[in-house]
C-alpha positions as CSV (number, residue, x, y, z in Angstrom):
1,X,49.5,23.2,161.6
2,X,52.6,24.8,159.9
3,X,50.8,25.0,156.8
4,X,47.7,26.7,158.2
5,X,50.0,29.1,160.4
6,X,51.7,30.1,157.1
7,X,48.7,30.6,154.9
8,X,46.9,32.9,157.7
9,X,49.8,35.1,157.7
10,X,49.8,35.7,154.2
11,X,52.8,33.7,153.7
12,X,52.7,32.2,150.1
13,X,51.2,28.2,150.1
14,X,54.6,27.3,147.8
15,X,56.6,28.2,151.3
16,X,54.2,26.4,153.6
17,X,56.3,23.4,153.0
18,X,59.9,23.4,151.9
19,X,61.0,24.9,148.6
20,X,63.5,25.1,146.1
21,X,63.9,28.1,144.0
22,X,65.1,27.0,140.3
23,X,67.8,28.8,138.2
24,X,65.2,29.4,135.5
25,X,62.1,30.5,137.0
26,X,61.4,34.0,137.8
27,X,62.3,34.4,141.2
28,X,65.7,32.0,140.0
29,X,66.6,35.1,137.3
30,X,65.9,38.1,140.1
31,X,68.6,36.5,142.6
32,X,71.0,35.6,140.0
33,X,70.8,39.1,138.9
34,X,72.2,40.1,142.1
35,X,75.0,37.2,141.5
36,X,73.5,33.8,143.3
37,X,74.6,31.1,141.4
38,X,72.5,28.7,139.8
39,X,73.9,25.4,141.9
40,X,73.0,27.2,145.1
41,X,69.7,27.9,143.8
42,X,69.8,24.2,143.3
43,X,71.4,22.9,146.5
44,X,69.5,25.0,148.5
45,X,66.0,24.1,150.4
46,X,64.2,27.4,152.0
47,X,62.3,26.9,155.0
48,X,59.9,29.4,156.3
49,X,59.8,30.0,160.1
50,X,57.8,31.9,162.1
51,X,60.0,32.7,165.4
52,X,63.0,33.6,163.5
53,X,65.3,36.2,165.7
54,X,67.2,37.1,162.6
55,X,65.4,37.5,158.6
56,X,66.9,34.5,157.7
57,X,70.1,31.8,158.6
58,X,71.8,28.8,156.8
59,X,71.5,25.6,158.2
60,X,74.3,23.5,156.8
61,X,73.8,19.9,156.1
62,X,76.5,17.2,156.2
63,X,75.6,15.2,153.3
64,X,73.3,17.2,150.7
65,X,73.5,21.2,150.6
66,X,71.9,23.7,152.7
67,X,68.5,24.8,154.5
68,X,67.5,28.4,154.3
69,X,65.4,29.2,157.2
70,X,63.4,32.2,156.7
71,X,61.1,34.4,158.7
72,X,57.7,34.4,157.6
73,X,57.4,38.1,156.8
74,X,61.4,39.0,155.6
75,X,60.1,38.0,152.0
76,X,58.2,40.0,149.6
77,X,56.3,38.1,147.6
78,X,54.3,39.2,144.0
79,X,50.9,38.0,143.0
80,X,52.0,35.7,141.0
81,X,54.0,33.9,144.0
82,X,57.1,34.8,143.0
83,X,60.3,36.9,144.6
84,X,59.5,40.7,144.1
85,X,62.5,42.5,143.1
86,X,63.5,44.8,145.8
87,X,65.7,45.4,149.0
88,X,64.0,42.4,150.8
89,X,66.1,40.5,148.5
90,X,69.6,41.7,150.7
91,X,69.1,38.4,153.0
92,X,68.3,36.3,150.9
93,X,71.3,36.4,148.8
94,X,73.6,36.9,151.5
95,X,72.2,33.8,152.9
96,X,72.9,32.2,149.4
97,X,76.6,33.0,149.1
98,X,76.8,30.9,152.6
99,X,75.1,28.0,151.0
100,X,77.2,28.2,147.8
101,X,80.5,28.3,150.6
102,X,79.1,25.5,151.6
103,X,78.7,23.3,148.5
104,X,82.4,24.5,147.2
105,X,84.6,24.5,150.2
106,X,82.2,20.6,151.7
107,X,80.6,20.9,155.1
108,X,83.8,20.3,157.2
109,X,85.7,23.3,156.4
110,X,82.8,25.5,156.0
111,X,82.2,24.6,159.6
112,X,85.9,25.1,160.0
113,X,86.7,28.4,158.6
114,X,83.1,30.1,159.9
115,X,84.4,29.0,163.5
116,X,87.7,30.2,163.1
117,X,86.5,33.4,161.7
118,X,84.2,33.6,165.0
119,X,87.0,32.3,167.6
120,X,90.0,34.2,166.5
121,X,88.8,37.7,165.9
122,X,92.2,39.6,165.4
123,X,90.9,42.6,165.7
124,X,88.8,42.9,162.3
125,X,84.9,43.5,162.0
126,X,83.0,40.4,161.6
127,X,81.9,42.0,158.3
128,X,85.6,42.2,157.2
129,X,86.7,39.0,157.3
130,X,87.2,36.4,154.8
131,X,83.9,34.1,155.1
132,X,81.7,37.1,155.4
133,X,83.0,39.8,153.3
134,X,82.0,38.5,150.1
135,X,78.3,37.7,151.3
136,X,78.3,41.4,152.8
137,X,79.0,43.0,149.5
138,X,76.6,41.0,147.6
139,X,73.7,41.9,150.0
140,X,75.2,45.5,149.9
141,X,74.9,45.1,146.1
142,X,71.4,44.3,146.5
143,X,70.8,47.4,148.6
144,X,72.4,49.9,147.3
145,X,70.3,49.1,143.6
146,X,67.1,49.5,145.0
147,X,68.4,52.7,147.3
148,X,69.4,54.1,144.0
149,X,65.8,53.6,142.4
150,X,64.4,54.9,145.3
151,X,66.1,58.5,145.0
152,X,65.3,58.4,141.4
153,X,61.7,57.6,141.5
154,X,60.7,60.5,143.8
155,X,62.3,63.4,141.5
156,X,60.5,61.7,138.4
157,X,57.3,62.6,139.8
């Protein structure tokens, strides 16, 4: 039922089911471009979801890596079935940097430091702080390339 739901809303068959993106295929080179590293891409299992709140959220595991789930629609796929390069890429590779957190600081202080980042505040923006920062900028990074292509395509024509 999953796999039919997916498939009538135009959601890629390779995302039907759980995936793994590797380090070498296509859609492995466009995240890495945009500084995902290659043993996230490895650890990592996506999961599309149809009634997602949010575009997408890592699911940490206790023994293993992480789950990606992602809403059906948040990802722009080419004919081909593979990523297409562009600002739908921003969650995604945020959502990467959390799973790579995860594999280098081991499930129990990744669980540790995202709670105290949530419990004790101290004034600073969610955004700011330690655990997040890092994942911000590189979904910033993301953004702010394809903003950049967008001013210069229109002035081309």
């Amino acid at each position: 039922m999953i796999y039919s739901a997916s498939v009538a809303l135009g959601f890629p068959k390779a995302l039907a089911n759980p995936m793994r993106i590797q380090p070498e295929s296509v859609s492995g080179k466009r995240l890495r471009k945009y500084g995902v590293a290659a043993q996230a891409l490895r650890g990592t299992t996506i999961l599309a979801v149809f009634w997602m709140p949010v575009a997408a959220f890592t699911l940490p595991l206790p023994f293993g890596g992480c789950v990606l789930l992602v809403r059906e629609g948040a990802i722009q796929w080419d004919a081909q079935g593979d990523l297409m390069d562009g600002i739908a890429l921003a969650p995604l590779v945020h959502q990467f940097c959390h799973a790579y957190q995860r594999q280098q600081w081991g499930f129990a202080r990744y669980l540790a430091r995202h709670a105290w980042s949530r419990l004790a505040p101290r004034g600073v923006p969610l955004r700011h702080r330690q655990v997040e920062r890092e994942c911000y900028l590189a979904a910033q990074a993301v953004q702010e390339a394809h903003a950049s292509r967008q001013e210069v395509e229109p002035q081309s024509l």
